[in-house]
C-alpha positions as CSV (number, residue, x, y, z in Angstrom):
1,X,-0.8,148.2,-150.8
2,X,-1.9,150.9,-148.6
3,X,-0.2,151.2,-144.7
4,X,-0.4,148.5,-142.8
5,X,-2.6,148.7,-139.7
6,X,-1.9,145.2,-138.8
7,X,1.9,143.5,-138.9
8,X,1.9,140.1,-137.8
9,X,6.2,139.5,-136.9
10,X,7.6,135.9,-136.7
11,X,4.4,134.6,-135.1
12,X,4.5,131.1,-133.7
13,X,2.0,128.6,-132.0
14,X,1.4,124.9,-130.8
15,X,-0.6,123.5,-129.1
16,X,1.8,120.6,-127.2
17,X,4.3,119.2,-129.6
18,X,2.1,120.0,-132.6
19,X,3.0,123.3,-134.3
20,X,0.0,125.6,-136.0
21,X,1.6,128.4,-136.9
22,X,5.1,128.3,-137.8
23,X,7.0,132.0,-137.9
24,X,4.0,133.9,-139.9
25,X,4.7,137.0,-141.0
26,X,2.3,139.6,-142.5
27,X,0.9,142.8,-142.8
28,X,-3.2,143.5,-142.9
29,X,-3.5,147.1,-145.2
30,X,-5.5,149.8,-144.2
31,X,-9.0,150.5,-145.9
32,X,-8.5,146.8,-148.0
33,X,-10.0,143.5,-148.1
34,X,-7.7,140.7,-147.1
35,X,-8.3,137.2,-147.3
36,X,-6.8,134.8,-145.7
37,X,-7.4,131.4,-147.4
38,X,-5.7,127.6,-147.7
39,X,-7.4,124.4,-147.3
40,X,-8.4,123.1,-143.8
41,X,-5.8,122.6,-141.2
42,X,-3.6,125.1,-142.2
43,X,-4.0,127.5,-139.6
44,X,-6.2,130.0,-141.2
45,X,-9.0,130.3,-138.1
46,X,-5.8,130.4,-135.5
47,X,-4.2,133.3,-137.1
48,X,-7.7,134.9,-136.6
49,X,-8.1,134.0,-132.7
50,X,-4.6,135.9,-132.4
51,X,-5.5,138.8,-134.9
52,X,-8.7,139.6,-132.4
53,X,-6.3,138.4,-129.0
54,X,-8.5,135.6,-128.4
55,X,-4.3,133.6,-128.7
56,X,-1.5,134.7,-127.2
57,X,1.7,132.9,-129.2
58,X,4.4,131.1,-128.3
59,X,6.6,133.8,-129.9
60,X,6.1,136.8,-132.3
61,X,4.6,140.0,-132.0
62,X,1.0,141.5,-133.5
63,X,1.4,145.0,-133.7
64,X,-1.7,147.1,-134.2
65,X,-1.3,150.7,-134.9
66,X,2.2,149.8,-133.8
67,X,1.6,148.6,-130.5
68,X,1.8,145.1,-130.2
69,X,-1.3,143.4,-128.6
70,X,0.6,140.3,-127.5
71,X,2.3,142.3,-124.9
72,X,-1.1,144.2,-124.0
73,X,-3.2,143.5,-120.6
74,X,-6.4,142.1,-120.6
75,X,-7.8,145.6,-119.6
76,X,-5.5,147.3,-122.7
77,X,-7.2,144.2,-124.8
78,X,-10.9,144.7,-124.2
79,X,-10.6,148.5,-124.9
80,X,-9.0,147.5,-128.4
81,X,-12.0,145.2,-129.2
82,X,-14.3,147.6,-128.8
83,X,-12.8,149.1,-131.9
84,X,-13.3,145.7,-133.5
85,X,-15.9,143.7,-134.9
86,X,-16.1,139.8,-135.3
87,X,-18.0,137.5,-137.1
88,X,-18.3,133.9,-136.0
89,X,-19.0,131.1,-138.5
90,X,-22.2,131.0,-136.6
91,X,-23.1,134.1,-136.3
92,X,-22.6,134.2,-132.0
93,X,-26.2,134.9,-131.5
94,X,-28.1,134.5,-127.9
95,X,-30.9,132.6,-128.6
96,X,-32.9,134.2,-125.7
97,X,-32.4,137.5,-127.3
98,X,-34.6,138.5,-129.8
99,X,-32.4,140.1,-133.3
100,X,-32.7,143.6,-131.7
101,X,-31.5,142.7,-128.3
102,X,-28.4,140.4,-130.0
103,X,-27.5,143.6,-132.0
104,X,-28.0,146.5,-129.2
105,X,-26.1,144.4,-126.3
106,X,-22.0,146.2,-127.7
107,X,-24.1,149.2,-127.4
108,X,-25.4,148.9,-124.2
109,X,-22.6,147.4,-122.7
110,X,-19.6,149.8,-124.1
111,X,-21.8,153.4,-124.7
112,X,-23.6,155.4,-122.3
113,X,-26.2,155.9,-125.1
114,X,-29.6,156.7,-124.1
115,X,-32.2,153.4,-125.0
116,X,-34.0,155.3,-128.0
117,X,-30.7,156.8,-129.4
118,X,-30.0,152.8,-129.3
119,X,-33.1,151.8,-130.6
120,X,-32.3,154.1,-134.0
121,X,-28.4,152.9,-133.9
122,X,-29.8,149.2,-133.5
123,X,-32.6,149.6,-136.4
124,X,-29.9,151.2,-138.6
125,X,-27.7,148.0,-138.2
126,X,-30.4,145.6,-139.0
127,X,-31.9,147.5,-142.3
128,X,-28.4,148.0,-143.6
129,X,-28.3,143.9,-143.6
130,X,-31.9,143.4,-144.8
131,X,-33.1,142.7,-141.9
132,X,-35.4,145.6,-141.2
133,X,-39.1,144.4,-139.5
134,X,-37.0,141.0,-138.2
135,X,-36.4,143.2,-135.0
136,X,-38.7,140.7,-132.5
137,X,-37.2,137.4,-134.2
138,X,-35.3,134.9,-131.7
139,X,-32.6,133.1,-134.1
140,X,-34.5,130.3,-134.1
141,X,-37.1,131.5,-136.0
142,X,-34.9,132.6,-138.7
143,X,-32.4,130.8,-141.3
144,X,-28.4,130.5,-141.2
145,X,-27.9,133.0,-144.1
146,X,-30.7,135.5,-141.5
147,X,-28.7,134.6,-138.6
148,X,-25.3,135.0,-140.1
149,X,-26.6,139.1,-141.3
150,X,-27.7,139.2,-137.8
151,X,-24.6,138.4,-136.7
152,X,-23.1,141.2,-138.9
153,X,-25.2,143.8,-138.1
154,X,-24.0,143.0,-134.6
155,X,-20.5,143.2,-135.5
156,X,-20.7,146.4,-136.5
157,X,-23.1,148.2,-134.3
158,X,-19.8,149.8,-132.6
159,X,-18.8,151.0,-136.0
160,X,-15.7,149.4,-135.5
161,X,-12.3,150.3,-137.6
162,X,-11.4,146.8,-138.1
163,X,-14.3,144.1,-139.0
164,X,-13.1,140.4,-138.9
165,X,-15.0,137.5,-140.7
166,X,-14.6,133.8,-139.7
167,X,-15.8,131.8,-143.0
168,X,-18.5,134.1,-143.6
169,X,-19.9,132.3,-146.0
170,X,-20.1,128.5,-144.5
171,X,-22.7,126.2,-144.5
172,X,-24.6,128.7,-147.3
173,X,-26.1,128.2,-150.4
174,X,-24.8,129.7,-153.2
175,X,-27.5,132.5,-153.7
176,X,-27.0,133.4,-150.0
177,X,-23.0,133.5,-150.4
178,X,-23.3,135.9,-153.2
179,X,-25.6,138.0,-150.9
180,X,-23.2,137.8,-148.6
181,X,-20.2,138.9,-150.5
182,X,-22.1,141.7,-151.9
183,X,-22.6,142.7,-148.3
184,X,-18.8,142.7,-147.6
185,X,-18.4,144.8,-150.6
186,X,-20.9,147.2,-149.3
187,X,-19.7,147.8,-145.8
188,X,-16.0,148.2,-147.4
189,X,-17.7,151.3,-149.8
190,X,-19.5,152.4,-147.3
191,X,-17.9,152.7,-144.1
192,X,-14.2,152.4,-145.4
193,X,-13.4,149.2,-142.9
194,X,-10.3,147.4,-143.2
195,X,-11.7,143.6,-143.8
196,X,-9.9,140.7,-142.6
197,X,-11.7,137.6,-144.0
198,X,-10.7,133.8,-143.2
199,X,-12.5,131.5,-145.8
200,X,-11.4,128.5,-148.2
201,X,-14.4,129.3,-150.4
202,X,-12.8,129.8,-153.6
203,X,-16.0,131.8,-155.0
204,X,-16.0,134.1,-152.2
205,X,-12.3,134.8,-152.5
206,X,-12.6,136.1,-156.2
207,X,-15.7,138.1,-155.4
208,X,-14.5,140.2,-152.4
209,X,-10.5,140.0,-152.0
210,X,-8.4,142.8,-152.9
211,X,-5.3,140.8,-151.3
212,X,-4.9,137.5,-150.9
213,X,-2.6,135.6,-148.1
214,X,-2.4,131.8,-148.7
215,X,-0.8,129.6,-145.6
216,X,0.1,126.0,-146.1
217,X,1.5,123.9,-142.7
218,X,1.3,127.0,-140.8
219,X,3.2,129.2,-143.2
220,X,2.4,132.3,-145.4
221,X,3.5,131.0,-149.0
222,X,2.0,133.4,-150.9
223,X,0.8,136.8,-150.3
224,X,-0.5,139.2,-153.2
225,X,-3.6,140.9,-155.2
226,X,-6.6,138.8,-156.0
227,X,-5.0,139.5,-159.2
228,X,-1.5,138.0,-159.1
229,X,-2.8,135.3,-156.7
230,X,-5.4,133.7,-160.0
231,X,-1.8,133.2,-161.9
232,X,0.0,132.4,-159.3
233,X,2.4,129.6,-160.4
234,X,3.4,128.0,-156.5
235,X,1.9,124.9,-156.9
236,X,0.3,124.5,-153.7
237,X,-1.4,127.9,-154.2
238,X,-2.3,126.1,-157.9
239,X,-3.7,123.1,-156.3
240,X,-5.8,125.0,-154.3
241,X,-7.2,127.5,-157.0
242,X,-7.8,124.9,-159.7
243,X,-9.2,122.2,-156.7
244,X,-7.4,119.4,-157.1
245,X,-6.8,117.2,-154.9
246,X,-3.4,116.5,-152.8
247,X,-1.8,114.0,-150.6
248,X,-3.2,114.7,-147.0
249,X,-0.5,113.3,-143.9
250,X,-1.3,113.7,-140.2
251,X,1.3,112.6,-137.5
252,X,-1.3,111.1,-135.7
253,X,0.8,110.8,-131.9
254,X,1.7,114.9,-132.5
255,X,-2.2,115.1,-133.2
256,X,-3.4,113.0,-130.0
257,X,-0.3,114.6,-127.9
258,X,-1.6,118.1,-129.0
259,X,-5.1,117.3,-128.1
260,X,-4.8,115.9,-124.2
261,X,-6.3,118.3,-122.5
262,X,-6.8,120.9,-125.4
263,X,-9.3,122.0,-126.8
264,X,-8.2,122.9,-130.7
């Protein structure tokens, strides 16, 4: 591994008595892919919301660049995001803004940029996802593999150092998902981001991961190279590579508890 940009310390969340994340530990490597996979439910997407401060824990610290965002004001926080990009399982478009209006808005809102040096920044974006001549498209005029690029180009119209996906490849078909990872690949090359990537797709792991972090019950148990994670021999990781199936329990009253007057 390179040097960490990211170390996530002793992290821990719940929302009421149930607990999400349970002492995570980690470190996100500079310039690398990381994935962060397990099946549903085991905290995956709420490791993310802290990554990009959307959380703040119960305990633990998130240290980025070695200052630790937990501790960080929401002023401290938004100039840190600007050096960030996100992309939702969605893709977060407006649907009143056309494709090159979604794309420009981190540009308008965070640069003093003049419109046409915009206009160039905002055209760049969209050809580098394919979506060059798509400019005056609403998303609704588009498809979910359009919208998600659209979404991407978005996420990186800042140029941002850090570029987070959130199942980037959900809800595609297979075709598109390669696309997709082939796109990940590409910004990686060409821009040299570090790449933090949520997904259980087991396809899409293989394709783009150049470290893999596995949770279970809100716990890292495994974290190495796409490599050492295919022969893993942990059998939960095994379970998960080979897809076979496990016994699923809820606590159903920490579940309803958790969920009164939360939104999860």
């Amino acid at each position: 591994m390179t040097d960490p940009i990211i170390q996530v310390l002793d992290l821990v969340t719940s929302y009421g008595d149930l607990k999400v994340l349970d002492g995570v530990s980690l470190d996100i490597s500079r310039g690398l892919i990381t994935v962060v996979a397990g099946s549903s439910g085991c905290g995956k997407t709420t490791l993310l919301r802290h990554l990009i401060g959307l959380l703040k824990p119960v305990s633990g610290q998130i240290l980025l660049g070695g200052r630790d965002i937990v501790t960080m004001s929401e002023k401290e926080l938004y100039r840190i995001r600007t050096r960030q990009g996100v992309l939702f399982q969605s893709g977060g478009l407006l649907n009143s803004m056309t494709l090159a209006e979604n794309v420009s808005l981190p540009l308008k809102e965070h640069t003093e940029l003049e419109d046409s040096t915009i206009q160039i920044m905002t055209r760049m974006k969209l050809e580098l996802v394919g979506l060059l001549g798509f400019e005056n498209f609403l998303p609704s005029q588009i498809s979910g593999g359009m919208k998600k690029r659209a979404g991407l180009a978005r996420a990186i119209a800042m140029d941002p150092e850090i570029l987070y996906f959130d199942e980037p490849t959900a809800g595609l078909d297979p075709v598109t998902s390669a696309e997709m990872d082939q796109l990940i690949l590409k910004l990686k090359k060409t821009f040299k981001m570090t790449i933090v990537a949520v997904t259980h797709e087991l396809s899409s792991i293989k394709n783009i991961a150049d470290w893999v972090i596995m949770l279970d019950q809100g716990r890292v148990i495994f974290s190495g190279t796409l490599q050492k994670t295919l022969v893993c021999e942990n059998p939960i990781v095994r379970r998960f590579l080979d897809r076979k199936p496990g016994q699923v329990v809820y606590d159903s009253q920490k579940y309803l508890n958790a969920i009164t007057g939360m939104s999860l």
